[in-house]
C-alpha positions as a Markdown table, in Angstrom:
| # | Residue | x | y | z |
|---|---|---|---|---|
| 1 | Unk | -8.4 | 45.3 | -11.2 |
| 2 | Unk | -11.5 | 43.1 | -11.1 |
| 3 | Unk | -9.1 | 40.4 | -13.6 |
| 4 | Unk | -6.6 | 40.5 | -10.6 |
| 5 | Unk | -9.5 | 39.7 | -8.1 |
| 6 | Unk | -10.4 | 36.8 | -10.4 |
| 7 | Unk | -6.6 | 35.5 | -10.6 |
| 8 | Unk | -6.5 | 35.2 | -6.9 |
| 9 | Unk | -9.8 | 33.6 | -6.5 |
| 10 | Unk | -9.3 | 31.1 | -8.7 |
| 11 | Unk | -5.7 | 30.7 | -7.2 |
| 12 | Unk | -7.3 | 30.5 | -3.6 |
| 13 | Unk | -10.0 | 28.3 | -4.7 |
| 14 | Unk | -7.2 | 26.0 | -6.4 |
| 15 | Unk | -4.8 | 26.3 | -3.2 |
| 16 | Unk | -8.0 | 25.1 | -1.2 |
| 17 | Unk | -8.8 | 22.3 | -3.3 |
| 18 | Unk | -5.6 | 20.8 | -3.4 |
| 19 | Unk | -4.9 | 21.4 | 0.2 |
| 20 | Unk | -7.8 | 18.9 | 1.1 |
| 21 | Unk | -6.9 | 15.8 | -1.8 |
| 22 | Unk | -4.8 | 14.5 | 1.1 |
| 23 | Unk | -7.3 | 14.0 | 3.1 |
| 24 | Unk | -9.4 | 12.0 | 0.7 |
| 25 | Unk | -6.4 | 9.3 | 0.7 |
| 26 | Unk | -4.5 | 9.8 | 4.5 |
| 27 | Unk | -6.9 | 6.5 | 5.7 |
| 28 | Unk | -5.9 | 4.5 | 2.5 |
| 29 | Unk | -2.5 | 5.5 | 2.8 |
| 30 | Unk | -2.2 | 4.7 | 6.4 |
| 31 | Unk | -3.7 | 1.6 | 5.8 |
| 32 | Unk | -1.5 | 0.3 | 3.0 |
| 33 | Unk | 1.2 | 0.4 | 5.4 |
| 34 | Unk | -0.1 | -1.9 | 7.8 |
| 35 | Unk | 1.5 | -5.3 | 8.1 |
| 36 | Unk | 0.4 | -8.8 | 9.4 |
| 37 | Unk | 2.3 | -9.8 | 12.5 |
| 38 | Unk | 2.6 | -5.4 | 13.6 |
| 39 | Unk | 1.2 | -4.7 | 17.1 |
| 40 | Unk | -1.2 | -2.8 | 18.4 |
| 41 | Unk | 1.1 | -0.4 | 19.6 |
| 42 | Unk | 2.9 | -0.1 | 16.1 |
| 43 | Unk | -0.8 | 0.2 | 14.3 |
| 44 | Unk | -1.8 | 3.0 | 16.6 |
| 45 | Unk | 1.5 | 5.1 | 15.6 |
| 46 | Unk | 0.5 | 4.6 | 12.1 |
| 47 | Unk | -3.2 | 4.7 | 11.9 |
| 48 | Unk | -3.8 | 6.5 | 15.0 |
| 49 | Unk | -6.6 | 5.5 | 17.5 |
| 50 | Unk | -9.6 | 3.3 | 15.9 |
| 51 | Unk | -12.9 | 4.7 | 15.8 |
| 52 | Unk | -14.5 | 1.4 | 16.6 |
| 53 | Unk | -13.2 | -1.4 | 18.5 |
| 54 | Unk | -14.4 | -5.4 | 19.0 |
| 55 | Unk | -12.7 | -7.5 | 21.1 |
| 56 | Unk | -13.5 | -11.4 | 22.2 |
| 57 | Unk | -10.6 | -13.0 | 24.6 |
| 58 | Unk | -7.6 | -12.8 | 22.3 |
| 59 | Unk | -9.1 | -11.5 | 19.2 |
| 60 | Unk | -9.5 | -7.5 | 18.5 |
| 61 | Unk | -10.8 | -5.9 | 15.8 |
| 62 | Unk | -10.1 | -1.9 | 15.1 |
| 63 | Unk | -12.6 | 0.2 | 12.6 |
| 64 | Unk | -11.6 | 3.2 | 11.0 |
| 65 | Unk | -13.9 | 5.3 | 9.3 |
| 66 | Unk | -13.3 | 8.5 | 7.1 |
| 67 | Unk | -16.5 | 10.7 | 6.0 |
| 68 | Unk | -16.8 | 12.1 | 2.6 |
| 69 | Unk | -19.9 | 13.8 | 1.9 |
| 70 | Unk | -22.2 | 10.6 | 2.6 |
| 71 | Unk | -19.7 | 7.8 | 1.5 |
| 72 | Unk | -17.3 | 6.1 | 4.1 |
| 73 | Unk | -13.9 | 4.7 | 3.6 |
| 74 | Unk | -13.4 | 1.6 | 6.0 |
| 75 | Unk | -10.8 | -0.1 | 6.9 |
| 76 | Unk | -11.1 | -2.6 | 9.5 |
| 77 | Unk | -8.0 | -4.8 | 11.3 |
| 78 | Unk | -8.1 | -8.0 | 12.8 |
| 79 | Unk | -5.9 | -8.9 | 16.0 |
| 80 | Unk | -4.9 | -12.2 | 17.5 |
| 81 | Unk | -2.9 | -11.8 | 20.8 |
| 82 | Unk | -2.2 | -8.3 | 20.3 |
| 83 | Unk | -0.8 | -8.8 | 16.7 |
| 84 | Unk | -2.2 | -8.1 | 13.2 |
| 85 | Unk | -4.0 | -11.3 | 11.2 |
| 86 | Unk | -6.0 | -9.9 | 8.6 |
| 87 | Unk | -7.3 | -6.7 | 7.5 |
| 88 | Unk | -10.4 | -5.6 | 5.0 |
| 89 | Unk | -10.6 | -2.3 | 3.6 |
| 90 | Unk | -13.6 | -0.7 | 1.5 |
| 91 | Unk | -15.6 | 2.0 | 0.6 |
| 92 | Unk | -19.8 | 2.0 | 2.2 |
| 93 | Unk | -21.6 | 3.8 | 0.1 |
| 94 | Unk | -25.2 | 5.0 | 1.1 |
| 95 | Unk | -27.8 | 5.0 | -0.9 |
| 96 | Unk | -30.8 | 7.4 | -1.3 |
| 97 | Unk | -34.3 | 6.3 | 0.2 |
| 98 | Unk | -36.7 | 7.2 | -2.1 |
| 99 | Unk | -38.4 | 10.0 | -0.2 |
| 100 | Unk | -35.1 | 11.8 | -0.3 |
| 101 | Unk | -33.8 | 10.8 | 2.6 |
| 102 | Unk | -29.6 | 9.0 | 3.2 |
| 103 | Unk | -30.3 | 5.5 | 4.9 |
């Protein structure tokens, strides 16, 4: 009996764990499939709505951010009259302060 109980934690504790890998790589994903010259409108039913947004006359920039423990992956399109011109993509890491404390 207490084998069986072990099986099926281990099988939840897999399950779980491989339920949540796609959320480690939905932004990247997303973002690979982003095009220069695609609207707003078609970035937004790809990516969703940004986290972040810039915006000087013509020009638009959208940030999206996804959390993992304390590191962020960024991705960050660039806009000119409404249509894509450039995009960056990266991980931010943060760094410990030395009394212990994220920064």
């Amino acid at each position: 009996m207490k084998r069986i109980r072990e099986m099926a934690l281990v099988g939840l504790l897999g399950a779980a764990m491989s339920s949540c890998a796609p959320l480690y790589t939905t932004l990247t994903v997303k973002a690979a499939s982003i095009e220069v010259g695609m609207t707003k409108e078609e970035v937004k039913a790809k990516m969703g709505a940004p986290r972040y947004r810039r915006f000087d006359g013509n020009r638009d920039e959208w940030e999206y951010r996804t959390l993992y423990d304390a590191d962020n992956d960024v991705v960050v399109l660039h806009f000119y009259n409404n249509r894509v011109v450039s995009m960056d993509s990266f991980r931010e890491v943060r760094h410990y302060h030395p009394d212990g404390e994220k920064k």
